[in-house]
Each structure stands twice: as structure tokens, then as C-alpha cells.
C-alpha positions in Angstrom: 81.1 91.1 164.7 82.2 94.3 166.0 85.7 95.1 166.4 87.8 96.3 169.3 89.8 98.5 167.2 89.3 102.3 166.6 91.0 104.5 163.8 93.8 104.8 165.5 94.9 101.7 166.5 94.4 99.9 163.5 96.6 102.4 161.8 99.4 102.1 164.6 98.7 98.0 164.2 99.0 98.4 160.9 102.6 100.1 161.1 103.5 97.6 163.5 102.8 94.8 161.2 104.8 96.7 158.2 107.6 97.4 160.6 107.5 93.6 160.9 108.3 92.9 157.7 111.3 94.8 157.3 109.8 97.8 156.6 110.7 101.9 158.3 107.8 104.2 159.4 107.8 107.6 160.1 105.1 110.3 161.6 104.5 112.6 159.2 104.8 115.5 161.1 108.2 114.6 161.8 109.1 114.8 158.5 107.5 117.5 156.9 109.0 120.8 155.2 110.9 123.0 157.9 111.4 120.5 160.8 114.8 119.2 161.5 113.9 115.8 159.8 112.2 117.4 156.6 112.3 115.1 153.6 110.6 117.9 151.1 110.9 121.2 151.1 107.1 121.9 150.1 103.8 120.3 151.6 102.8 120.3 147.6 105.7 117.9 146.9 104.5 114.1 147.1 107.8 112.6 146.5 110.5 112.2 149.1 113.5 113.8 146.9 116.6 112.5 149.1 115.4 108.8 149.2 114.9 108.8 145.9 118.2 110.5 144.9 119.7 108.0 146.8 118.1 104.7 145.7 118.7 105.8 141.7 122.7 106.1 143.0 122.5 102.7 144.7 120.5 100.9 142.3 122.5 102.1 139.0 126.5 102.5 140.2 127.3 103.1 136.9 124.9 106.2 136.4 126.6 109.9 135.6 125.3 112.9 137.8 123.6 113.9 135.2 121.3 110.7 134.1 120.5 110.7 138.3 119.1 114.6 137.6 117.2 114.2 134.6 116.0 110.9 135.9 114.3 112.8 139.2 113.2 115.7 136.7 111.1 112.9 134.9 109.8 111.2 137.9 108.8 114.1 140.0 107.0 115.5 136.6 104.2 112.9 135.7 102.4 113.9 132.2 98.9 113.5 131.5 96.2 113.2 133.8 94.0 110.5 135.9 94.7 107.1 135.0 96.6 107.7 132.0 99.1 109.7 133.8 99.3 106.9 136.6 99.7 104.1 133.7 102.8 106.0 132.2 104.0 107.2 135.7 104.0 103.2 136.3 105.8 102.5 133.4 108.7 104.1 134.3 109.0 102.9 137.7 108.7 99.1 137.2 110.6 99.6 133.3 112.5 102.0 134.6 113.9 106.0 133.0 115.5 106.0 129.8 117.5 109.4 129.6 119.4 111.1 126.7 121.8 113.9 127.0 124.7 115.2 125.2 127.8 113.0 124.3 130.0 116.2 123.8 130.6 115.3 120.3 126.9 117.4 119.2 125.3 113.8 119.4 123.3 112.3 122.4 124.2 109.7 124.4 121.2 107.4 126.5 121.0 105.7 129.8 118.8 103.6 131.3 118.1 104.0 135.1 116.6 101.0 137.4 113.8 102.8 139.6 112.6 99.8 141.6 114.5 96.7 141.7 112.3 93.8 141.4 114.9 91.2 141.5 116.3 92.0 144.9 113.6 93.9 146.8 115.6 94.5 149.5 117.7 96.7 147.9 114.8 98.6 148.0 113.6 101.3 150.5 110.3 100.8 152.1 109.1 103.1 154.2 105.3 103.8 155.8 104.5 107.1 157.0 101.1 108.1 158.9 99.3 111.5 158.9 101.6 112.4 155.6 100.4 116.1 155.0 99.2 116.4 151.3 98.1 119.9 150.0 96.6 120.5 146.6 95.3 123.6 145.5 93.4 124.5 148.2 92.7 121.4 149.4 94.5 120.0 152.2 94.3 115.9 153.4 96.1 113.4 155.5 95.6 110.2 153.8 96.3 107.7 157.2 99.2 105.5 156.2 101.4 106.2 152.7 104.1 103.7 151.5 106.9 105.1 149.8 109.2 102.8 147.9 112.9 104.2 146.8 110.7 107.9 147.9 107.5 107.2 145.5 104.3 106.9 147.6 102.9 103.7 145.7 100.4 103.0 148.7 97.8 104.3 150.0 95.5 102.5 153.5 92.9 104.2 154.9 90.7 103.3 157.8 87.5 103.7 159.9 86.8 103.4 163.0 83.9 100.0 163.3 82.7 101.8 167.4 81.3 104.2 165.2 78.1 102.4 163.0 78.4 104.3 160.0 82.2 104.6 159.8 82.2 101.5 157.5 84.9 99.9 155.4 82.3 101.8 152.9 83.2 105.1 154.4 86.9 104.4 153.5 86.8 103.4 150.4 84.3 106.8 149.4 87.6 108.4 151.8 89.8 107.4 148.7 87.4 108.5 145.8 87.7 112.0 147.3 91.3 112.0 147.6 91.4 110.7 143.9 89.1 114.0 142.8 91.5 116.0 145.1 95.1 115.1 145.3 96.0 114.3 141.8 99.2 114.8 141.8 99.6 111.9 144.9 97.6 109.6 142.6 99.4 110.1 139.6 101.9 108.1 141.5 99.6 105.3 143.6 100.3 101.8 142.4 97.4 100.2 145.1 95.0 101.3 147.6 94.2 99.5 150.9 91.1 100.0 152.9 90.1 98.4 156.4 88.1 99.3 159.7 90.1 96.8 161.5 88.0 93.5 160.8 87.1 93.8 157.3 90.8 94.9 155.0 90.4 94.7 151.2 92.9 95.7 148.2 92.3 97.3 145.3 93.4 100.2 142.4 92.6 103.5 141.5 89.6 103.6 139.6 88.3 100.6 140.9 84.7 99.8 141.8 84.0 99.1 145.8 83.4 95.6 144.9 86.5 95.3 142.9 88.2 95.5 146.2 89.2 92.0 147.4 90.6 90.9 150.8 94.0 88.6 151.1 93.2 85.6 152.4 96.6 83.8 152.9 100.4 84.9 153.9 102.0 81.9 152.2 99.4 80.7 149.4 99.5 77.5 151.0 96.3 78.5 153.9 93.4 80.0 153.4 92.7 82.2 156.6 89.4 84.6 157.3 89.6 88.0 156.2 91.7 90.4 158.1 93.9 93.8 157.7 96.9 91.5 159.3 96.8 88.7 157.0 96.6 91.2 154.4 99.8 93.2 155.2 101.3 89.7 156.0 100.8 88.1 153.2 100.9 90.7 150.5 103.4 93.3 152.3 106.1 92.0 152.0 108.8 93.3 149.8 109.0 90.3 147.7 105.5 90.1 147.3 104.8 93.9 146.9 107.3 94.0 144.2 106.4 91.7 142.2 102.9 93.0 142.7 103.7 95.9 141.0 106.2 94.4 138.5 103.8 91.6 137.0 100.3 92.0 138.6 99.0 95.3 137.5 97.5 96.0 134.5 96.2 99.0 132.1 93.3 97.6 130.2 93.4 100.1 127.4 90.1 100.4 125.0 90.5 103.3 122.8 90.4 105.8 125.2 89.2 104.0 128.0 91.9 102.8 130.5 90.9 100.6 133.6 93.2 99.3 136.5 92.8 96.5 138.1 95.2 94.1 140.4 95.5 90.6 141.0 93.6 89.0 144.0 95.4 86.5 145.9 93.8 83.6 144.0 94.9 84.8 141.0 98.5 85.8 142.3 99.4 82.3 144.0 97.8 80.6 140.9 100.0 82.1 138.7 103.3 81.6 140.9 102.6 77.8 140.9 101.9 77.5 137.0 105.1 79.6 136.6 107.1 77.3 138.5 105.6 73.9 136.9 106.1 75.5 133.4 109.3 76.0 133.9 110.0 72.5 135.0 108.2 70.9 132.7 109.4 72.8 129.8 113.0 71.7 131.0 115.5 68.3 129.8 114.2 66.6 132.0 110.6 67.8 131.9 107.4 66.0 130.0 105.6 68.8 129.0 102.5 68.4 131.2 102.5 71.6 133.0 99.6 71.0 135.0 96.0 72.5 135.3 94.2 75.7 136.7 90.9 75.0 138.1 89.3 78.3 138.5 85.5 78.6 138.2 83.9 80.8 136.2 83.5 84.2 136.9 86.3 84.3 139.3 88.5 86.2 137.1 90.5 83.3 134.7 91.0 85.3 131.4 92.8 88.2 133.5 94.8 84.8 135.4 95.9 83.9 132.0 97.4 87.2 131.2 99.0 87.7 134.5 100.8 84.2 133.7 101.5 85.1 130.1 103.1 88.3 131.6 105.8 86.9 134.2 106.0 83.9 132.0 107.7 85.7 129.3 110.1 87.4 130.9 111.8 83.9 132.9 115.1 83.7 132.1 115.2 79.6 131.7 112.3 79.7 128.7 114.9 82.7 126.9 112.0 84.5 125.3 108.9 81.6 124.9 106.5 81.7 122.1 103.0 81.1 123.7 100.3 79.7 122.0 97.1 80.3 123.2 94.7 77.6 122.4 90.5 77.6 122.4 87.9 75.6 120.5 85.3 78.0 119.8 85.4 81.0 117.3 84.2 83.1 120.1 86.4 82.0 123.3 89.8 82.7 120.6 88.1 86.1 119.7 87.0 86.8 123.7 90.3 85.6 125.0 92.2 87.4 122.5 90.4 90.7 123.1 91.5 90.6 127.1 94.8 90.5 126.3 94.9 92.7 123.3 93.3 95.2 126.1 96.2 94.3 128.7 99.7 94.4 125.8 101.2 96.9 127.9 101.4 94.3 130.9 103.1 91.5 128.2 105.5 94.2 126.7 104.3 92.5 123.2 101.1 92.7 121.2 99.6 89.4 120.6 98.8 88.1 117.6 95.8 86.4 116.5 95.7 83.6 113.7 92.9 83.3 111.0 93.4 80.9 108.5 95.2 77.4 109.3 98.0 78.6 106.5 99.1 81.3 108.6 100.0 78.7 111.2 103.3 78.1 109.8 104.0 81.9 109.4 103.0 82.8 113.2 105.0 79.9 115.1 106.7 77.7 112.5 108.6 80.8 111.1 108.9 82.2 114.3 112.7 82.7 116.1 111.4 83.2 119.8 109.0 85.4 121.3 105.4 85.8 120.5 101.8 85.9 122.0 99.8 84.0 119.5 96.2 83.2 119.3 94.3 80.3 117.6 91.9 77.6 117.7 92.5 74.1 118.2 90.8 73.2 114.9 92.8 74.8 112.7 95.4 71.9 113.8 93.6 69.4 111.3 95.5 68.0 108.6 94.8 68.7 105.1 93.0 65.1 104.5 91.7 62.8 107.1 94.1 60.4 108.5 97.0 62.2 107.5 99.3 63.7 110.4 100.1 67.0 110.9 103.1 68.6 109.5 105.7 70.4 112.2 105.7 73.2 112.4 108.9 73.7 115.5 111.3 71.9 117.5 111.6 74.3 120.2 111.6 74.0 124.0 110.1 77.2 124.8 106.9 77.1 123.3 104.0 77.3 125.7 100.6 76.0 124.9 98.1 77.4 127.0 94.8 75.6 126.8 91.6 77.4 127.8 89.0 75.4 129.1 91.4 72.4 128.9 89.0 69.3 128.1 87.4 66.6 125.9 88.0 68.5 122.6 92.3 68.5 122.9 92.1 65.0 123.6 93.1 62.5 120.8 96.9 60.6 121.4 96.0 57.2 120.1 94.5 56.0 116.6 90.9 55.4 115.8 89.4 53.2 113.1 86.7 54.6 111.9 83.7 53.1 109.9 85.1 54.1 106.5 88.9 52.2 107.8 90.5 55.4 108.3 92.7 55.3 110.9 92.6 59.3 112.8 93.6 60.8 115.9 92.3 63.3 118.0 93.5 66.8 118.3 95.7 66.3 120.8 97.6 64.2 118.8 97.7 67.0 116.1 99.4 69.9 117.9 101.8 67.5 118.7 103.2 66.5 115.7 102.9 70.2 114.9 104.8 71.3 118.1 106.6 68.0 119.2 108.7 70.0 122.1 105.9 72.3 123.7 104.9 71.9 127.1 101.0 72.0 127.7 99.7 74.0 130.2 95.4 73.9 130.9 92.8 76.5 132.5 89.0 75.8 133.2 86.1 77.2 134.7 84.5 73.8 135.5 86.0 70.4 137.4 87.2 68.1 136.4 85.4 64.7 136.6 87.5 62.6 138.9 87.4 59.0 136.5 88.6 61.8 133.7 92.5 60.3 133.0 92.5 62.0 129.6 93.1 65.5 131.1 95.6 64.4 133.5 97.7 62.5 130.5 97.2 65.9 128.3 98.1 68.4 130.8 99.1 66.6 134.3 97.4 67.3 137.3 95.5 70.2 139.1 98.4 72.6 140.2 95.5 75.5 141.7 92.0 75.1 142.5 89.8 78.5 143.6 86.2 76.9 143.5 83.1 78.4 143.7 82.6 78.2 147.6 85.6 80.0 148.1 84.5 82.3 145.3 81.6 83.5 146.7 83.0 83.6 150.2 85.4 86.2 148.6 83.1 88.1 146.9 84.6 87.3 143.8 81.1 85.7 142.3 77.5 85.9 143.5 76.0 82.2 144.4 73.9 81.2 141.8 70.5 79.1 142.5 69.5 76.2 140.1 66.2 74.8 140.2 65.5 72.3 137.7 62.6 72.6 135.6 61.2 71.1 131.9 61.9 73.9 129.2 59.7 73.1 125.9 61.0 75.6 123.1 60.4 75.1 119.4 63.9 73.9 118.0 65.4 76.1 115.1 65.9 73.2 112.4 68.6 74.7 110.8 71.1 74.5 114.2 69.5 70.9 114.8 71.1 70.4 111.1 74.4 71.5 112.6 74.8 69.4 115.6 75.6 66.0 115.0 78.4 67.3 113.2 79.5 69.3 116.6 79.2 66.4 118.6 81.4 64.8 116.3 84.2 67.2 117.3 83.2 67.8 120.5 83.5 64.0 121.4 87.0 63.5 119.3 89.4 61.0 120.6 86.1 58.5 123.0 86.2 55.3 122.4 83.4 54.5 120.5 81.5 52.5 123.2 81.4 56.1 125.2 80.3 57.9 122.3 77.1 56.1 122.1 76.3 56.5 125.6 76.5 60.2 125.6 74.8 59.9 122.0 72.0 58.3 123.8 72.2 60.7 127.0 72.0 63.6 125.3 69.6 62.6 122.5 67.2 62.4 125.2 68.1 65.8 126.7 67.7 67.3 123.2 64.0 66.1 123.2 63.7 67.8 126.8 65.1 70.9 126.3 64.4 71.2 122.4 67.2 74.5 122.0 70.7 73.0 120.1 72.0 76.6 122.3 71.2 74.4 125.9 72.1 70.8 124.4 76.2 72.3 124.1 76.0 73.8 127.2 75.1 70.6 128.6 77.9 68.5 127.2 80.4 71.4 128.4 78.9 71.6 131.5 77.4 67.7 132.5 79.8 66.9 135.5 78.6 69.8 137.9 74.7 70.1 136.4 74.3 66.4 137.0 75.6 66.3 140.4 72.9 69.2 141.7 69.9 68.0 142.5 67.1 69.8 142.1 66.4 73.0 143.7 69.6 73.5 145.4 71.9 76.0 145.9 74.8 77.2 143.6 77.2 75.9 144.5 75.6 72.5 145.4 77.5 69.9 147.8 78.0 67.4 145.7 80.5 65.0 147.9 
């Protein structure tokens, strides 16, 4: 539907709605070099010197003249170019300047200088100016609306006019690519991008892909509202939000030489708040270590979820430095898993570590004081012999056990007689004994099945949901169509060899009355499908394939 608004009015709504939440604005004109309200003495200079002067006096009382100069040196000077100069320029303003100077003695002496505080945002100063003059070379642009925080312009919106039919959102986001190519120096500094033509408003990061761009959908994280510029601003403008944004929801995936940007979506951000704030509590006295479970399907964006909770959870003062353990039970999923956050250590502040043998377990968390990002894989949990328990390994508190795709295989709490009169348990049972204090916190990509108890008693209940309606209504992941349909493939004996003994482990901790109905389910699916490949992703997969029926659309409405 076409909207009402031109250029101009959605960027003087948009200032209206910033001004709403606490924020200044200025016309840029009105404060450029030689007017009476100047705040630069150059059109070249993208950062606001005075506000920031003053904000690195307010925010650190303690700070000689001196550390405030050399502190403004360094953050009006960003080294390197494109996104690595934006990563480092980042870096400092969410970590803050380290300075060294002379102690008078012919040593040095160093200070550290708060650039943003995160843990009171309004001590901050947030201003939005329009029609902010940038020249470059011989380039000159007027990006529509610029944020500054403590002087730093961290945000960039631009808009098109949707009277006009081929001013689209499109048009502003190619706006932005241009100004990326031209005004390097302004980018160097850019923290997130907004684009919006008044009906359609979407966030996103330099570097990013148009379809990387995502719109906010809620200004408490309790509603899901349609897509709008004002719910956006509401809801992710505000100074605690924006902060913390910019604190624990950007990352630097770094691959070699490769660095890519990208920012949480709103899913993502509330998610992680919630599992945060049950963590906490469980992991407390008082807690019992269920921290609940994230339900967000596949494709939406769950390893980068994980690392965004990894990165704020390590730095919450009640868990004083938390080991986490992050759990899968596939090869593949621990070395996938690992290699996302490996890629994003610079938002954790750590390098995680990844375990390879089961003696090393002891070594990574059993030896371990506090602190840590440790991989591994639920099977390397097994005792030495069968029916013995696992030894511990730590009493601590803190020690978070983060399960990816948190079901049937980390089951296991009571015993099991099995046919030879061994008494086992499932794994479950085994991290347990080997972390008797942890609290136990689950993602998946796929529901779970409502008469499932066995999750809920493992990790509690569903704390976030972001299904895949609401996923492809975002934009976050194309819909899918299934169509049923007989598959006849000659079976590779060798894996048929193999998987009796995998749905041994992949059905630890049924009772055995269950385990020969899904024996007998799946034996027959095995003769339909005929690939061992299909038959696992079956078993993983049963409670949404069986609901579909045939031909149907993915998603299908199951209830």
C-alpha cells in the first residue's frame, strides 16, 4: 500500500519520534563550520569535537587533561580502511581508549577512558542531526538523518520518497552503498544503518547485503507489530536499547582476511535478553538449573543467537566470569558451531576452545578456575565402562551448559536395565555427575512435541519462540514447499551397517516399550526411502514431517 509520506516528512517524523525518546536534534546547517552554532571547524571533520570533549570529561572524572587529548587524537584518527577500520574504530568506543604518556620519572603511565557508557545510557549524549553536510575529496553528500552519540556519528537513516514509484526502500539502501564507496571516513565510524520510504523501515550494517536488512517488529519484545519506521525507532531507539545494541549485538566475523558485519534482528535481541535473565536465575541459590529453551527454527539465524548470548552472558556480574560449555551430538554441529564463534571471538573478548579427546575434558573445565568458551560433544561424557558413572569434573555455580538442538540424545536421568543386567543411564545423567552445579540452558531449530516431558525436565520450558511463519513474514527464511513423494535409492550397505548402532544412541534414555515402536516406525521408513542419510533426518525431524500432509506448504498448519 502506498504511503502518505514523502522524503521529507518521514525524516522530520523520524526526528520527532527520536526526540521522543529522549533524544536532541539539530539542522545541520545550523551547525556547520562558520555559523554561530558551529560544532566543527571543517565540513571534512565527521566528529562533533566539543560533545565529545565533553562526554570523555563527564564519563571519566578522574581523567588528566592530557589522557582527554590523546584520547580525541585516537578517536578522531581511525587506522585502516573499510570494515577493518570500522571493527577497530568500534572497539574502542564500546571497550573504550587505553592511553599511555609519561609518568615524569622517564617511564609511562596508562589510563583507560570510558567512551560510551553502556551501563547508564543516559549519561550519554544522543543527538540526531538532518541534512549533516559531509565532504570527501571531491565528493560532497547529505546523508538524511546522522546520530551522534557522546559526538560519534554511529547512525546513519536514509529515506525515499514511496509518491515516487521507483524511489523504493531499494533506492535507499543503493543511497548507502554509494556513501560507503564515498565518505569513508563517516563510515569508519558507523555502528548501523537505517533505511525506510515511510511504510517499509529495515536495519542493518555496513557491508551488509539488501536482504540482510531486517525490520523491528516490536518496541517491548513482548508484541509483535507490522513493519514500520516508528516501531523501529521505538523499539530499538532508545538509549538503552541502542546501547546495548552496540555493546553486545554487533559482531566482526573475521575469516583470514575476510571480515563481515552483521547485527542482531529483533528476534535474536529479545531472545537473548530473556535467556540472559533465566540463566541468571537459575544459575542462582535458589535456582534448579533448568534455564529454559530457545525455539528458533532453522535458518532464522540460531548459531549467531548463541553467540550473542554467550557474549553478554559472560560479562554478568552475578555468574563472576562463567565457564560455558557448549554442547552438540554430532561431529559436525561441535565443528559448525565452533567455527561461528571462532569467527565472532572479538564479540566474546575470549577465544573459545574446542575439546577433542574425552581426556582433555578434565583439562578444559575440571582444571579450569573461571572463565572459558569450551566446545564438545555430548558423547565424550561416557564413562570409561558401561554402567559406571561419570567422574566430576566441578562444583561450580557458574558453569553454563548450552545445549544445541536440545533433544532426545541429552536425555537419560533415571537407570535402565538392560538385556545383559547392566544397569545405565542416559547422557543426561552423565554431564551431571560430571558438572553437578551447572545450569542447562537448550536451543533448537525444530518444536518441540507437546507430550515431550523429557525436554521440559532437562532444560525447563520454552523461554522464546520465533517460528517459521513469523520467519518468513520477516524475511528471515524463504517458505519452503513439501510434497511427499516415494524415493527408491540403492542403500550403501556399509552406512546400513552403521545405523542400528546410531539409533542406539540416538534413542538413549526411552523406555524400552518406545524404543520398539520407533524401531518398528522407522524400519519401515528405511524400506521406503532406502538412504541411512534420509532415515536420521527423519528421527531428527519426525514431529513437524509427520504433521504435513502431503503437498502442502512450508510451513504447514498443523493445529
Amino acid at each position: 500500500m502506498a504511503s502518505s509520506y514523502n522524503e521529507e516528512t518521514v525524516e522530520l517524523a523520524a526526528l520527532e519520534w527520536l526526540r521522543g525518546q529522549g533524544f536532541e536534534t539539530a539542522f545541520g546547517p545550523d551547525i556547520a563550520p562558520e555559523t554561530p552554532g558551529a560544532q566543527r571547524a571543517l565540513y571534512q571533520d565527521v566528529v562533533l569535537d566539543g560533545p565529545l570533549r565533553a562526554a570523555l570529561v563527564r564519563l571519566n572524572p578522574g581523567a588528566s587533561t592530557e589522557a582527554i587529548a590523546e584520547a580525541v587524537r585516537q578517536l578522531s584518527n581511525p587506522v585502516g580502511v573499510g570494515l577493518q577500520a570500522n571493527q577497530g574504530m568500534h572497539r574502542l568506543i564500546t571497550d573504550g581508549v587505553q592511553v599511555e604518556l609519561p609518568d615524569g620519572l622517564g617511564g609511562v603511565r596508562a589510563e583507560h577512558l570510558q567512551v560510551i557508557d553502556i551501563a547508564q545510557p543516559r549519561r550519554n549524549a544522543f543527538l540526531a542531526v538532518n541534512q549533516f553536510t559531509v565532504v570527501e575529496g571531491q565528493v560532497e553528500r547529505r546523508p538524511d538523518v546522522i546520530v551522534f552519540i557522546n559526538g560519534l556519528p554511529l547512525v546513519i537513516f536514509e529515506f525515499k520518497n514511496t509518491k515516487d514509484a521507483s524511489a523504493t526502500i531499494e533506492k535507499a539502501y543503493t543511497q548507502l552503498q554509494t556513501y560507503q564507496k564515498q565518505l569513508t571516513r563517516l563510515f569508519a565510524y558507523n555502528a548501523l544503518l537505517v533505511i525506510s520510504d515511510g511504510s517499509q523501515a529495515r536495519l542493518g550494517v555496513a557491508g551488509a547485503a539488501f536482504e540482510r536488512f531486517r525490520p523491528w517488529k516490536t518496541v517491548t519484545g513482548r508484541e509483535v507489530r507490522p513493519e514500520s519506521l516508528e516501531t523501529l525507532i521505538k523499539g530499538a531507539f532508545t538509549p538503552e536499547v541502542l546501547t546495548d545494541l552496540l555493546r553486545h549485538f554487533v559482531v566482526f566475523e573475521v575469516d583470514g582476511p575476510d571480515v563481515k558485519k552483521k547485527v542482531a534482528a529483533y528476534h535474536q535481541y529479545h531472545a537473548v535478553q530473556r535467556a540472559v535473565q533465566t540463566t541468571v536465575e537459575a544459575s542462582g541459590v535458589a535456582g534448579d538449573r533448568r534455564g529454559g529453551v530457545v525455539w528458533h527454527t532453522q535458518g532464522s539465524g540460531k548459531g549467531l543467537t548463541m553467540v550473542f548470548y554467550a557474549g553478554k552472558l559472560v560479562v554478568q556480574p552475578d555468574l563472576q566470569n562463567p565457564t560455558l560449555v557448549i554442547l552438540t551430538d554430532r561431529n559436525d554441529l561441535d565443528d559448525q558451531l565452533f567455527g561461528t564463534f571462532s569467527r565472532a571471538s572479538g564479540l566474546l573478548r575470549q577465544v573459545p576452545e574446542q575439546v577433542t579427546a574425552r581426556s582433555e575434558l578434565r583439562q578444559k573445565l575440571g582444571e579450569r578456575a573461571a572463565g572459558g568458551v569450551v566446545f564438545t560433544t555430548i558423547q565424550k561424557f561416557l564413562p570409561e565402562e558401561r554402567g559406571d558413572a561419570f567422574p566430576t569434573l566441578s562444583e561450580r555455580r557458574n558453569i553454563i551448559v548450552i545445549a544445541d538442538e536440545a533433544h532426545r540424545s541429552q536425555y537419560g536421568l533415571n537407570a535402565r536395565l538392560g538385556k545383559d543386567g547392566v544397569y545405565t543411564y542416559g547422557f543426561a545423567k552423565h554431564i551431571r555427575d560430571a558438572l553437578p552445579n551447572a545450569t542447562f540452558l537448550g536451543f533448537t531449530g525444530t518444536p518441540i512435541e507437546s507430550k515431550d516431558a523429557d525436554t521440559r525436565a532437562i532444560f525447563g520450558d520454552y523461554i522464546d519462540v520465533y517460528d517459521v511463519q513469523r520467519a518468513v513474514e520477516d524475511g528471515a527464511t524463504v517458505p519452503i514447499y513439501y510434497e511427499s513423494r516415494l524415493v527408491r535409492l540403492k542403500p550403501d550397505e556399509a552406512a546400513w551397517a552403521t545405523l542400528d548402532e546410531e539409533f542406539e544412541e540416538i534413542t538413549e534414555g526411552e523406555e524400552d516399550s518406545s524404543r520398539e515402536k520407533l524401531k518398528t516406525k522407522w524400519a519401515a521408513l528405511e524400506a521406503l526411502v532406502g538412504a541411512p542419510e534420509r532415515v536420521r533426518a527423519s528421527w531428527r525431524a519426525r514431529a513437524w514431517w509427520s504433521a504435513c500432509p502431503a503437498g502442502s506448504a512450508w510451513p504447514c498448519t498443523t493445529n
